[in-house]
PAZAPA-4460 file (N, C-alpha, C; in steps of 0.05 Angstrom, whole numbers, plus 32768, in hexadecimal, padded with zeros to 4 digits):
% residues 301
    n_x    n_y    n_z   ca_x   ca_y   ca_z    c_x    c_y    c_z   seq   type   mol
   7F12   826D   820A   7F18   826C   81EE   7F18   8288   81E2     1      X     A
   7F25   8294   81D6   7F2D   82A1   81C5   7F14   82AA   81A7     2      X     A
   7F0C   82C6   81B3   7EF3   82C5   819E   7EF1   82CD   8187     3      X     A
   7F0E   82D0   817C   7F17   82D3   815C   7F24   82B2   815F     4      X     A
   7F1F   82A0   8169   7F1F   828B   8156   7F08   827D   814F     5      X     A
   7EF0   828A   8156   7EDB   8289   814C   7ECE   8296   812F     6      X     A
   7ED9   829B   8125   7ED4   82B8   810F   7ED3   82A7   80F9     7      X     A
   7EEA   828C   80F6   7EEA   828A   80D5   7EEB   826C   80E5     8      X     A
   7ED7   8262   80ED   7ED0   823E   80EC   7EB7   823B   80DC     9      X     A
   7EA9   824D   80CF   7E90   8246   80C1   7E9A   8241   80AA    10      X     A
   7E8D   822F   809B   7E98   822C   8078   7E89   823B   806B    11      X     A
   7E8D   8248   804C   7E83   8254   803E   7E76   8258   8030    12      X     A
   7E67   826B   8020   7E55   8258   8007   7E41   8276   800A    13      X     A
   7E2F   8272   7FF4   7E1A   828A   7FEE   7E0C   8279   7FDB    14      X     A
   7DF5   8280   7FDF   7DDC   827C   7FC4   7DCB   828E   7FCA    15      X     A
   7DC0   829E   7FAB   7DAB   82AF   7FAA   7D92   82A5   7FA6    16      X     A
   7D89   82C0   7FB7   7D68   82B9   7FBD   7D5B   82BD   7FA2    17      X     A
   7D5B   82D2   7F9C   7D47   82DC   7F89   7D52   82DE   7F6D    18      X     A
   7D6F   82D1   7F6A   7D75   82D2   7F4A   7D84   82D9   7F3F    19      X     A
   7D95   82DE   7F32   7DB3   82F0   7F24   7DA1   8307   7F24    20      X     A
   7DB3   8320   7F2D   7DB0   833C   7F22   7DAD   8346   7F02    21      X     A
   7D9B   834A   7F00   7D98   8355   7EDC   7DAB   835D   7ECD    22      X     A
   7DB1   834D   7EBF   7DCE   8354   7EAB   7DD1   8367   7E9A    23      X     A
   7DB9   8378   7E93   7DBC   838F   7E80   7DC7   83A1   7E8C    24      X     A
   7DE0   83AE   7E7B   7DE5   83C7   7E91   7DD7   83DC   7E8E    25      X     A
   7DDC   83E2   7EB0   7DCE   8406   7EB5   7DE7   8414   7EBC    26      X     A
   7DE8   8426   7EAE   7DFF   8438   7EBA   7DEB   845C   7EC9    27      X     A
   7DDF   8454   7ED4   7DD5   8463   7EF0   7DEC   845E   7F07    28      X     A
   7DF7   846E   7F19   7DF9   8472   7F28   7DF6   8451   7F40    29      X     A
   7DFF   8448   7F4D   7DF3   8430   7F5D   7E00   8429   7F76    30      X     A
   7DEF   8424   7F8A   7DFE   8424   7FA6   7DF7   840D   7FAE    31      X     A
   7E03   83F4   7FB9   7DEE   83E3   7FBE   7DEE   83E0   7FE5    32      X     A
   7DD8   83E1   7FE8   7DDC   83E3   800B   7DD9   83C3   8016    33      X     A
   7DE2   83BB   8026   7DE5   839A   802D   7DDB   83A4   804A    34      X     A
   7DCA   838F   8055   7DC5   8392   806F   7DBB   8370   8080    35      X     A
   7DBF   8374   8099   7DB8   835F   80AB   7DA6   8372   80C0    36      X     A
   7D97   8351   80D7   7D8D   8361   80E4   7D83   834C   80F6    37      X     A
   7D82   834F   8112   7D7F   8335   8121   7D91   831F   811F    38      X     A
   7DA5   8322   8116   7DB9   830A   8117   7DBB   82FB   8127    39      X     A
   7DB6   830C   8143   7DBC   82FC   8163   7DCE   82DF   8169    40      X     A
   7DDE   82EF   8166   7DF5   82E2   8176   7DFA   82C2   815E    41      X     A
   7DF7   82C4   8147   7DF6   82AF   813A   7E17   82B1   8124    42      X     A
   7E25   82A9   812C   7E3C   82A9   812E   7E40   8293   810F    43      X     A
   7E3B   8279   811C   7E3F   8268   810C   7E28   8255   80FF    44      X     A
   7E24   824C   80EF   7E17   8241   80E8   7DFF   8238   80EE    45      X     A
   7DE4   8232   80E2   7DCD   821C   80F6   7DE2   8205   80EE    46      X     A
   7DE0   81F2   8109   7DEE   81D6   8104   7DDB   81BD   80EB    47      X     A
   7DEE   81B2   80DD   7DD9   81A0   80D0   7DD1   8189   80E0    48      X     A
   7DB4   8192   80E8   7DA6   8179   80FD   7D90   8178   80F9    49      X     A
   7D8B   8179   80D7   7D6A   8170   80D0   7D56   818A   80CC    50      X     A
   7D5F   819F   80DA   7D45   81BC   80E1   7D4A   81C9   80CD    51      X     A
   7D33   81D9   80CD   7D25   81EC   80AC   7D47   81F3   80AA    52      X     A
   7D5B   8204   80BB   7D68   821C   80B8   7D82   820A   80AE    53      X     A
   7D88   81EC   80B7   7DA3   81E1   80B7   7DAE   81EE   80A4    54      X     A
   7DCE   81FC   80AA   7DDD   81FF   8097   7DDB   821C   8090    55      X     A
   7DCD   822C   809C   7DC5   824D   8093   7DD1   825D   809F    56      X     A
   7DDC   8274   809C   7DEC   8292   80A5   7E0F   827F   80AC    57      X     A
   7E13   828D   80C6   7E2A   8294   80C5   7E42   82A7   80BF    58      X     A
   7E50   82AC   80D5   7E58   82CD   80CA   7E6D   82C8   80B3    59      X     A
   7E7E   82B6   80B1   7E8D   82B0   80A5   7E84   82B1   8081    60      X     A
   7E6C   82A1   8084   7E6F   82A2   8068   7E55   82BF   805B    61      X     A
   7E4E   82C7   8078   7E49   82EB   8070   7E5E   82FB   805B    62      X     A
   7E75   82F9   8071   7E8D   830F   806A   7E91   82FF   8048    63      X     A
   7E9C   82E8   8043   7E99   82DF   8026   7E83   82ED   8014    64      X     A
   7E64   82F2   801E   7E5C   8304   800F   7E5E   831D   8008    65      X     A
   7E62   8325   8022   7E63   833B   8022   7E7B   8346   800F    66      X     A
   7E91   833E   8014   7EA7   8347   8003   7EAF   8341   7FE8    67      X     A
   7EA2   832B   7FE1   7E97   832C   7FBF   7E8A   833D   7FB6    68      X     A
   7E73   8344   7FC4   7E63   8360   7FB9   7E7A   8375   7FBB    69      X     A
   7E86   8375   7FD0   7E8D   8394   7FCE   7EAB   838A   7FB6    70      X     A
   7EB4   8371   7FB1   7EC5   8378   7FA5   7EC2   837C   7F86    71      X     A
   7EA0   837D   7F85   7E8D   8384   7F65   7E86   8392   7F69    72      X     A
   7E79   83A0   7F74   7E6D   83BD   7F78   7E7C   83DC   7F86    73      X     A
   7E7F   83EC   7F72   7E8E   8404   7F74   7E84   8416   7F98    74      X     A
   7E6C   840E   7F97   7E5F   841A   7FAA   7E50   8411   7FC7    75      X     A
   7E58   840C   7FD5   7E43   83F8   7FEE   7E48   83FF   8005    76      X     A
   7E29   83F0   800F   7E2C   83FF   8032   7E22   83E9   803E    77      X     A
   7E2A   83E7   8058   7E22   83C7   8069   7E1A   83D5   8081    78      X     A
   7DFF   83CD   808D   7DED   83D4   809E   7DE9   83BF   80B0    79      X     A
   7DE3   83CE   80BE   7DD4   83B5   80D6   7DB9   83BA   80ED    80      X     A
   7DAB   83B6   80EC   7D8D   83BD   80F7   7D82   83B9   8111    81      X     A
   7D9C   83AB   811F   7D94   83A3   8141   7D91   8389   814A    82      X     A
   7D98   8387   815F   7D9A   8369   816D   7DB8   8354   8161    83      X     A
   7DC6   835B   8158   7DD5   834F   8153   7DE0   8333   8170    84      X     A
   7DD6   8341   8187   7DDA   8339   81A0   7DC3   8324   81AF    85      X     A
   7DC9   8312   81B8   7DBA   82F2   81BE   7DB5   82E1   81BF    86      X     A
   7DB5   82CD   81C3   7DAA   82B4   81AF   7DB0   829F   81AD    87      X     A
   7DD3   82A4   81AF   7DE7   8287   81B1   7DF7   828B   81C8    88      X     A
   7DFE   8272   81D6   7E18   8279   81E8   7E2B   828A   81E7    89      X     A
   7E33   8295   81CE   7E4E   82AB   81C6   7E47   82C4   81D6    90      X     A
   7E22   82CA   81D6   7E19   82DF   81EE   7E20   82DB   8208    91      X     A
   7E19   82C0   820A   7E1C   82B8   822A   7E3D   82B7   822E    92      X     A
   7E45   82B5   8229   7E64   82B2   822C   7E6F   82CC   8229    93      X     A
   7E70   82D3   8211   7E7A   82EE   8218   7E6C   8309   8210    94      X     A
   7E50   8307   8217   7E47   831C   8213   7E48   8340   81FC    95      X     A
   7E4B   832B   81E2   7E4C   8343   81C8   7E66   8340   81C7    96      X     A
   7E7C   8340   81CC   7E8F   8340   81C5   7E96   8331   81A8    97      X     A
   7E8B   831A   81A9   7E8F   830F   8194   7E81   831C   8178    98      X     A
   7E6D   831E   8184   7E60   832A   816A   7E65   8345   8166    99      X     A
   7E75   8357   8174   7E7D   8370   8169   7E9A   836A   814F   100      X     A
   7EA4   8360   815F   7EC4   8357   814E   7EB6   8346   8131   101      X     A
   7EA5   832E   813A   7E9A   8325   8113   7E90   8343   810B   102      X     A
   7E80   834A   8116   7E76   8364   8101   7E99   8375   80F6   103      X     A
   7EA5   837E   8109   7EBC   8387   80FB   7ECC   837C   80E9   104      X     A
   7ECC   8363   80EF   7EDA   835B   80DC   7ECA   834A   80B9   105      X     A
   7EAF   8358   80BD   7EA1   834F   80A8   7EA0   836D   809D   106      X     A
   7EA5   837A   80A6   7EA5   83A6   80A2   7E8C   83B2   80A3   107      X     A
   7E7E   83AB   80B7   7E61   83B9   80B6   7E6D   83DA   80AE   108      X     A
   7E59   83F1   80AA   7E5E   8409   80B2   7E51   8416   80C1   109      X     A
   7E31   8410   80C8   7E1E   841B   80D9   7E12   840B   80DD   110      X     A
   7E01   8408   80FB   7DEE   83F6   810A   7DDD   8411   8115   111      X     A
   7DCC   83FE   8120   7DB5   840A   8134   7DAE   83F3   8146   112      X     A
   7DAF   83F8   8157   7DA5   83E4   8175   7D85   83E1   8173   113      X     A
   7D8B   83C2   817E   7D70   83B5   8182   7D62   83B2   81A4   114      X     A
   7D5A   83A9   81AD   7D51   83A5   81C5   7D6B   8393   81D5   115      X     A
   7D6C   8379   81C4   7D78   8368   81D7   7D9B   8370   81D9   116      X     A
   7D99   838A   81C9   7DBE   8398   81D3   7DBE   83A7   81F3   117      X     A
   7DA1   83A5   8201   7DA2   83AC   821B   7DA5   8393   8222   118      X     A
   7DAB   837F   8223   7D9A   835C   8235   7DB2   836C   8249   119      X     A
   7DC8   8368   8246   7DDD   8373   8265   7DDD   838A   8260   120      X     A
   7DCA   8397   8266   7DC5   83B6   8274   7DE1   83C8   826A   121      X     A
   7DE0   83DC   8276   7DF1   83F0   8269   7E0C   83E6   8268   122      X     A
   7E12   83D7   827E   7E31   83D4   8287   7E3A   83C5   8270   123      X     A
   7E26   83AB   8263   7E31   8399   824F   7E38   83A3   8233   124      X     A
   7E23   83C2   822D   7E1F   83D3   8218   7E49   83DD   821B   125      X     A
   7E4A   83EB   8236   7E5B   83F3   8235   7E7C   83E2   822C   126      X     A
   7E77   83C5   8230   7E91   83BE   8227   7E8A   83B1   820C   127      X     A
   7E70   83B1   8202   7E81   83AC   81E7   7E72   83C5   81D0   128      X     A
   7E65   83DB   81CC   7E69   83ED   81B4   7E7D   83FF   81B8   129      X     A
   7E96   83FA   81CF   7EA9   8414   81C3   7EB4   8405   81B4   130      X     A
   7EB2   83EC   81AE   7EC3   83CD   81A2   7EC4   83D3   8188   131      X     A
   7EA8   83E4   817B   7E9D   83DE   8161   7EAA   83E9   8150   132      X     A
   7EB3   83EA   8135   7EC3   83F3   8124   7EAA   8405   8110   133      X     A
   7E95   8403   8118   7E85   8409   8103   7E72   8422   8116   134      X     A
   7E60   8439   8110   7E59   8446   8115   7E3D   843F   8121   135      X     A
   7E2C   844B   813A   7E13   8447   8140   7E05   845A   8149   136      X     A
   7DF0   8450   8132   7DD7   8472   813A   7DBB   8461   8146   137      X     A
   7DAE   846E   814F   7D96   846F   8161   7D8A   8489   8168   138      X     A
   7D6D   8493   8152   7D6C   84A8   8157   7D58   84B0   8173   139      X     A
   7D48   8499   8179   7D31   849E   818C   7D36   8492   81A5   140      X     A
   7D5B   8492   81AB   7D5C   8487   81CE   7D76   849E   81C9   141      X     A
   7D63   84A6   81EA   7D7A   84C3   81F5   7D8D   84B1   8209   142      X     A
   7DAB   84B3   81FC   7DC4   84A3   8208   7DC3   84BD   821A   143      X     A
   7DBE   84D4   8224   7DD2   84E5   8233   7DD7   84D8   8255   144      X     A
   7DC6   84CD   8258   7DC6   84BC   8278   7DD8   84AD   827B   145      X     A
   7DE5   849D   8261   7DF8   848D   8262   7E07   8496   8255   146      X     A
   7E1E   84AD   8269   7E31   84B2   825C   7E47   84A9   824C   147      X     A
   7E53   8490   8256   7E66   8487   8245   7E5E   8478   8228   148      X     A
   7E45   8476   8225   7E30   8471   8207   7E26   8475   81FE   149      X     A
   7E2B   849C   8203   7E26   84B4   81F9   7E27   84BE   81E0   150      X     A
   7E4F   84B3   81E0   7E59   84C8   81C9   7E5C   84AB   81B3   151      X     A
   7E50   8498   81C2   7E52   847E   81A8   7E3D   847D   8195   152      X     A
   7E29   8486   81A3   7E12   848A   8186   7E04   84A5   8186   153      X     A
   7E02   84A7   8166   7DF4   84BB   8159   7DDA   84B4   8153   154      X     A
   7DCE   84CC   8152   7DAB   84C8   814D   7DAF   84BF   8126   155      X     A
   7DC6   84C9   811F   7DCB   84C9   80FF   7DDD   84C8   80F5   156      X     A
   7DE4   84C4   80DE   7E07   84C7   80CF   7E04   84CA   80B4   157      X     A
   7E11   84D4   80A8   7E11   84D4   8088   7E35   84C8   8081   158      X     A
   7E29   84B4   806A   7E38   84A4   805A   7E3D   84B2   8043   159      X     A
   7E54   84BC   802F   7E57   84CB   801F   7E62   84B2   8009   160      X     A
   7E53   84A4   7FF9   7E5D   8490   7FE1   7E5B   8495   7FCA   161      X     A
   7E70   849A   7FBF   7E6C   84A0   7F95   7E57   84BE   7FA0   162      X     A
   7E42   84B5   7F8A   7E2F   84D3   7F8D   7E1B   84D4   7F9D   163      X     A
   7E24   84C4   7FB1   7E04   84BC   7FC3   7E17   84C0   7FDD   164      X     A
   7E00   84D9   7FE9   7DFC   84DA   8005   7DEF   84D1   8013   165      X     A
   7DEF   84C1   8024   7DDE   84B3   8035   7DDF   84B8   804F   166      X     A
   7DC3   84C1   8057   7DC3   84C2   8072   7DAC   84AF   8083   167      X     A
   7DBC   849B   8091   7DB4   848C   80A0   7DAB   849B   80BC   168      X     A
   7D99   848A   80CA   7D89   848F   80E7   7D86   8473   80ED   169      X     A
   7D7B   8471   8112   7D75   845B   8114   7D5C   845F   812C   170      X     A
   7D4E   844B   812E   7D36   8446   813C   7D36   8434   8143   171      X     A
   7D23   8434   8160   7D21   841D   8173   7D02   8419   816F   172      X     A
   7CF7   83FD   817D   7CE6   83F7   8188   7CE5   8404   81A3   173      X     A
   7CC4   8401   81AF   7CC3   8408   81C9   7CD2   83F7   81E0   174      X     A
   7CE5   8405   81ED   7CF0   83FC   820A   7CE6   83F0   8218   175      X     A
   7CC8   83F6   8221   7CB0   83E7   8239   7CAE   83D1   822F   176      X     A
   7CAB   83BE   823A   7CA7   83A6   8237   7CBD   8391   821E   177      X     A
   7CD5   83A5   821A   7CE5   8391   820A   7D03   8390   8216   178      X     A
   7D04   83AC   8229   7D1B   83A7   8237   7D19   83AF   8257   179      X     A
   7D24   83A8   8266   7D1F   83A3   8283   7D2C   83C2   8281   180      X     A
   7D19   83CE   829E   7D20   83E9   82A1   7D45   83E8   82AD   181      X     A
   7D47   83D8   82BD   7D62   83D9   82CE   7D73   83D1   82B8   182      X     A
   7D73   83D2   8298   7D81   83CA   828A   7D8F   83E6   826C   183      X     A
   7D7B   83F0   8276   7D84   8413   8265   7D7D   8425   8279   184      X     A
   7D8A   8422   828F   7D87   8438   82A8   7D9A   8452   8292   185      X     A
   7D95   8468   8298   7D9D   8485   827E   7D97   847C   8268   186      X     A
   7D8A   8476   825E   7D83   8475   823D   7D59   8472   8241   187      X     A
   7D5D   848E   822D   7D40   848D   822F   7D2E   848C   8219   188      X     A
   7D1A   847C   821C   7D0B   8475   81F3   7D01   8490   81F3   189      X     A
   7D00   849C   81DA   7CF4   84B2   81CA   7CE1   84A8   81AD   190      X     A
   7CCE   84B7   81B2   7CBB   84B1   819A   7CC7   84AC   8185   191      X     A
   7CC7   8499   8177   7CD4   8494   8160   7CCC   849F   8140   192      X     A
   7CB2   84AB   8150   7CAC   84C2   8129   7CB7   84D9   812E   193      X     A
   7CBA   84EF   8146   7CC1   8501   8142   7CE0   8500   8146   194      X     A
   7CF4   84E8   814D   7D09   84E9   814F   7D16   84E2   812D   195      X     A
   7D02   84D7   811C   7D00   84D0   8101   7D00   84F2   80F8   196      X     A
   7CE9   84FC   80FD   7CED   8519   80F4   7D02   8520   80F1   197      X     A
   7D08   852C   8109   7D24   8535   810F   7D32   852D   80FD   198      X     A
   7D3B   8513   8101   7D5A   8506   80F6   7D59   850A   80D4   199      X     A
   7D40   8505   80C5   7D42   850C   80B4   7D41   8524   80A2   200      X     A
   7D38   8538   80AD   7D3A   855A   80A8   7D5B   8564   80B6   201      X     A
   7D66   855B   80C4   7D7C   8558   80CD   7D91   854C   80A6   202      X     A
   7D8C   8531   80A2   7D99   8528   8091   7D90   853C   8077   203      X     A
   7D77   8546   806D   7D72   8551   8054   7D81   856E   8055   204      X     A
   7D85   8578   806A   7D8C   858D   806E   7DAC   8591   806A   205      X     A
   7DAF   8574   8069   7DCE   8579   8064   7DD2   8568   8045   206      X     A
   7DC4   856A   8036   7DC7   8563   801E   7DC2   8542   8019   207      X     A
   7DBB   852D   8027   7DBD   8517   801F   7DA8   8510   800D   208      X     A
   7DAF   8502   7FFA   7D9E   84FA   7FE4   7D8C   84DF   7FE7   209      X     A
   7D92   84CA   7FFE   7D8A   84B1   7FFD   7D85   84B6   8021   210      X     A
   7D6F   84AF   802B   7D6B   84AA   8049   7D66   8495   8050   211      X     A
   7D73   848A   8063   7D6C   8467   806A   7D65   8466   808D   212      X     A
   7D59   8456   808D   7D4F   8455   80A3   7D4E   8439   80B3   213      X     A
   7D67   8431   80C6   7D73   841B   80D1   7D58   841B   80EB   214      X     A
   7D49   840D   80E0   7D31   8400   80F1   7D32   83EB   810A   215      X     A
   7D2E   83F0   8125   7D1F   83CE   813A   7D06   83D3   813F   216      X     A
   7CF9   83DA   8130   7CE5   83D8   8139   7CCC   83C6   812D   217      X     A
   7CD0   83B5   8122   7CB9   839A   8114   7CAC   83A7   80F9   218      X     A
   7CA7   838D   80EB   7C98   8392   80D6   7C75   8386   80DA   219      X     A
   7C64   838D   80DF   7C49   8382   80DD   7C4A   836E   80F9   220      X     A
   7C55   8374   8110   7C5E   836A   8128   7C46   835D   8135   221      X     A
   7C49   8343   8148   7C37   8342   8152   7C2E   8351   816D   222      X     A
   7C3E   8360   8172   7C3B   836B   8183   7C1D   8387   8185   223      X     A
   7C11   8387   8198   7BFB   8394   819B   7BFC   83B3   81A0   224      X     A
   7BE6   83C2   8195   7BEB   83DD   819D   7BED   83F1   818D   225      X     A
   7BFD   8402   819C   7C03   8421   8183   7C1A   841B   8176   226      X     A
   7C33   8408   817F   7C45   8414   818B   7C4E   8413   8164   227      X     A
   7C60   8422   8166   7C67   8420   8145   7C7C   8419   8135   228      X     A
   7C78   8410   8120   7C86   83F6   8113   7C88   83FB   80F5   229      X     A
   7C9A   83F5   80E7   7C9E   83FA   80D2   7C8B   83FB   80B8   230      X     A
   7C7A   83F0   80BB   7C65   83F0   80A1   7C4B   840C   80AF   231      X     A
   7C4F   841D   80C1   7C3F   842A   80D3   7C50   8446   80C4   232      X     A
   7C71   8441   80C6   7C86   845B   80C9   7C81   846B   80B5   233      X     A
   7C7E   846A   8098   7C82   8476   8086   7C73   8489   8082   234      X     A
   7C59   8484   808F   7C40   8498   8088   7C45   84AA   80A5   235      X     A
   7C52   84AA   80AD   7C58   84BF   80C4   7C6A   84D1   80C0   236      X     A
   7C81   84C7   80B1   7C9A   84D5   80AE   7CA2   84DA   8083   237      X     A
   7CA4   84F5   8087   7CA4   84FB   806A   7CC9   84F5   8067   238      X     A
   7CCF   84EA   804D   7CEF   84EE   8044   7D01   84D7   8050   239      X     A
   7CF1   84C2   8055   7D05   84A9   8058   7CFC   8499   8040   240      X     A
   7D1A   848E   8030   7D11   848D   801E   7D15   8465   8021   241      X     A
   7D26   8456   8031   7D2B   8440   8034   7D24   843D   8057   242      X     A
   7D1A   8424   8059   7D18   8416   8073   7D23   83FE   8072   243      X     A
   7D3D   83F8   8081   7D3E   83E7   8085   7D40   83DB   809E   244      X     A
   7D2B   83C5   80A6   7D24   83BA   80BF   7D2E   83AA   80CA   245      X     A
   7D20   83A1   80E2   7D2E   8390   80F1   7D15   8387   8109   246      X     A
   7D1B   837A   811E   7D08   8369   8134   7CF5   835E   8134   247      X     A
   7CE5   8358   811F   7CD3   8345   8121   7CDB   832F   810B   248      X     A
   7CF9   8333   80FE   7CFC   8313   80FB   7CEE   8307   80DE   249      X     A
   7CEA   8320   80D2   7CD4   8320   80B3   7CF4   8317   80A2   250      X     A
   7CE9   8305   8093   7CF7   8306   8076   7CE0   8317   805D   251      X     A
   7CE4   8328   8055   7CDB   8338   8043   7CED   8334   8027   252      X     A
   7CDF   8329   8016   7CF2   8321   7FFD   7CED   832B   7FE9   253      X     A
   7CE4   8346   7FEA   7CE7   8364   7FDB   7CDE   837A   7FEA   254      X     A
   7CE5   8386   7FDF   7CEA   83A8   7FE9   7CC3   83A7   7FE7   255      X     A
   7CB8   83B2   8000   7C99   83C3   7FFE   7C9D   83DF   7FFD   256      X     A
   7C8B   83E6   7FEA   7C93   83FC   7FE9   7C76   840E   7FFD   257      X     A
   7C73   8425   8012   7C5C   842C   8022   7C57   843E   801C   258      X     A
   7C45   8451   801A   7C41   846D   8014   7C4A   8488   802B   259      X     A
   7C59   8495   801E   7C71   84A2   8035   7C5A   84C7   803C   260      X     A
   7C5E   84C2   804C   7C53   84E1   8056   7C5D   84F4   8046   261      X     A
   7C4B   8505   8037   7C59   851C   802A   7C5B   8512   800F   262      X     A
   7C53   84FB   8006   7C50   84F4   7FE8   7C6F   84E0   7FE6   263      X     A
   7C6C   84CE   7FD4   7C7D   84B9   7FCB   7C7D   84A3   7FDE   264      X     A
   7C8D   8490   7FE0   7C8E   8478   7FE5   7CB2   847A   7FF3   265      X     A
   7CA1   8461   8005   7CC6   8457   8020   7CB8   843F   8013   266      X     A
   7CDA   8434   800D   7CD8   8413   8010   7CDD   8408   801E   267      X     A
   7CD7   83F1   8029   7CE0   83DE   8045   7CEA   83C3   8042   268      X     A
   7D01   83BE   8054   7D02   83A4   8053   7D0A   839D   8071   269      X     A
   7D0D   8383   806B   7D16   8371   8085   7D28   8356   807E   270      X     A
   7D45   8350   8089   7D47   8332   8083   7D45   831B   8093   271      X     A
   7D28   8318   809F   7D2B   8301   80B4   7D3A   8304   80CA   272      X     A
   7D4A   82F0   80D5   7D56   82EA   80E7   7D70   82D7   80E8   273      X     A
   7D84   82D9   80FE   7D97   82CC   8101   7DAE   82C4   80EB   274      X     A
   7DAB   82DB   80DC   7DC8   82E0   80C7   7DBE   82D0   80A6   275      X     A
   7DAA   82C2   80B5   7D9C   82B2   8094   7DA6   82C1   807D   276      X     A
   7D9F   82D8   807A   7D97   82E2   805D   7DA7   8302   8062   277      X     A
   7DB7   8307   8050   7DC5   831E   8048   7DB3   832D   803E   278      X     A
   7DA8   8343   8046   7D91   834D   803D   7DAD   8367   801B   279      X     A
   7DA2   8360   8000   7DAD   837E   7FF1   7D9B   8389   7FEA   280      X     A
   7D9A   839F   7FE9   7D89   83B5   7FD7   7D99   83CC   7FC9   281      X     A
   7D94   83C6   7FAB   7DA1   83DC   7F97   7D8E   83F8   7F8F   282      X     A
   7DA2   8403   7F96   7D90   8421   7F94   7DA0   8433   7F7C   283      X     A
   7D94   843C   7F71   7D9E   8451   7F5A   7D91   8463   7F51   284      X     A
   7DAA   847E   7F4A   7D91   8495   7F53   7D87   8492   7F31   285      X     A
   7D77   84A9   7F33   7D6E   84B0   7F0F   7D72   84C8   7F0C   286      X     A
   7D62   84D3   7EFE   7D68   84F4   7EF2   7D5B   8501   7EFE   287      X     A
   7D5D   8520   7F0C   7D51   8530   7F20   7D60   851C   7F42   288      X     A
   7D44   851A   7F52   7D48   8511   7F6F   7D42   84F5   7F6F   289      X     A
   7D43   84EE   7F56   7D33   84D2   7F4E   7D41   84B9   7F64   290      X     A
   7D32   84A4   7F6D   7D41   8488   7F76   7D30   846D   7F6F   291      X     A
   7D4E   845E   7F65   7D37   8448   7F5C   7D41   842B   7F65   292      X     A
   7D3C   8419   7F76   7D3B   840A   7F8D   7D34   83EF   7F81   293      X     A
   7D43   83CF   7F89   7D4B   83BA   7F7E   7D48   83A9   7F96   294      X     A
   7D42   8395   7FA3   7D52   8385   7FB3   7D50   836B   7FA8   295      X     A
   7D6E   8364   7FAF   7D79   834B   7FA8   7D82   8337   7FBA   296      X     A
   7D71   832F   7FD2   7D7E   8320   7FF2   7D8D   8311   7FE7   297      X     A
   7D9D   8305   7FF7   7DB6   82E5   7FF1   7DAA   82D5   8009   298      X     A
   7DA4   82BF   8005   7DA8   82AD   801F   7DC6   82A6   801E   299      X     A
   7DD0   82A2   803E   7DE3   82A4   8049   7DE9   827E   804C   300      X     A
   7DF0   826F   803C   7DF2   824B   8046   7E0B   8248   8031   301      X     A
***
């Protein structure tokens, strides 16, 4: 079967989580960033068969959101936080393929890889991100071992919108124990604070005003140890000013704000799992270096 005739069998529809957007106008400056995260392989719909989720995500009636916002808002960026890859047969079958082409044709612009974008080892990596229409950074895994998925991702990128520069990065969780060694043979994990350093003295240095930070690495995870996770990140790394997360599957239904190394505050979020919830967050600058930060999720039914 044919995996663009898969694309538009979900039916449509949106309801908000948290409420109409405040009707007074602000004429600040405003970007609104839309993000997913863990989608895995959830294509179409939960089926209605009685369970908490019947009737939730779907890419189909994603792209419907998505393109009402953008066809109201002067300014937007669509992210994605990792794992898009797993879950349903559309993996087993054709292995990402499908879900690279919905993401294109829903217009992501930047991802960051999750764990389970290794499940088929490099070779599977290799046939589907040259696929992707949208850009991918990962600042704390060294691609040079895997040459041909080398020159596909950047440790960073900057987005140039209205008056906002944005420079995105991306971060992993730890490799040991989440992906089989024979499955990122050339790709090697790097500490994820000092590759944060980097990427972001890298981005300020070239003028960006807004830093975001495309997260897999969990929020308050159960996982044991050092290993480090987004409610851990901020106080390590000075000048990220947004987190948005991904892998442990958190619905976060406002922005936390953490106390950031070097004085001020990173906000954080997460939207759950499996396409549920369109994660937005409105950001607008103020006067001087000022930013001042909104989120508004949509559930996706």
């Amino acid at each position: 079967m044919d995996r663009r005739r898969f694309l538009g069998t979900a039916g449509l529809g949106l309801t908000v989580l948290s409420g109409a957007l405040g009707r007074v106008a602000d004429h600040r400056p405003k970007l609104t960033i839309l993000q997913t995260n863990d989608t895995h392989s959830r294509i179409d719909p939960f089926p209605m068969d009685g369970s908490r989720n019947q009737g939730l995500g779907g890419i189909a009636r994603r792209k419907v959101l998505v393109d009402r916002i953008r066809d109201r808002e002067e300014h937007t960026l669509l992210v994605d936080s990792g794992d898009m890859f797993q879950g349903t047969p559309y993996y087993n079958l054709y292995g990402g393929e499908v879900e690279i082409e919905a993401m294109n044709r829903v217009g992501y612009d930047v991802a960051t890889v999750g764990n389970h974008e290794f499940d088929n080892g490099i070779a599977g990596l290799e046939k589907t991100m040259p696929l992707a229409r949208f850009e991918w950074v990962s600042s704390n895994l060294d691609w040079s071992g895997a040459k041909s998925l080398a020159p596909l991702v950047k440790p960073w990128t900057i987005r140039e919108i209205g008056p906002f520069k944005v420079g995105l990065f991306g971060v992993l969780c730890e490799l040991k124990g989440m992906v089989a060694s024979h499955n990122h043979v050339g790709v090697i994990y790097l500490d994820p604070v000092e590759s944060a350093r980097r990427s972001v003295a890298e981005l300020k240095a070239r003028g960006c005003n807004l830093i975001v930070c495309l997260s897999h690495m969990g929020y308050r995870t159960r996982y044991e140890g050092e290993q480090m996770r987004d409610d851990r990140f901020p106080a390590q790394v000075e000048g990220i000013d947004l987190v948005l997360g991904g892998h442990s599957h958190t619905f976060l239904d406002d922005l936390v704000a953490l106390p950031r190394k070097g004085g001020g505050v990173t906000r954080v979020t997460q939207q759950g799992w499996a396409g549920m919830r369109l994660g937005r967050v409105e950001v607008r600058l103020e006067r001087g270096d000022g930013l001042a930060m909104r989120q508004d999720p949509l559930v996706v039914a």
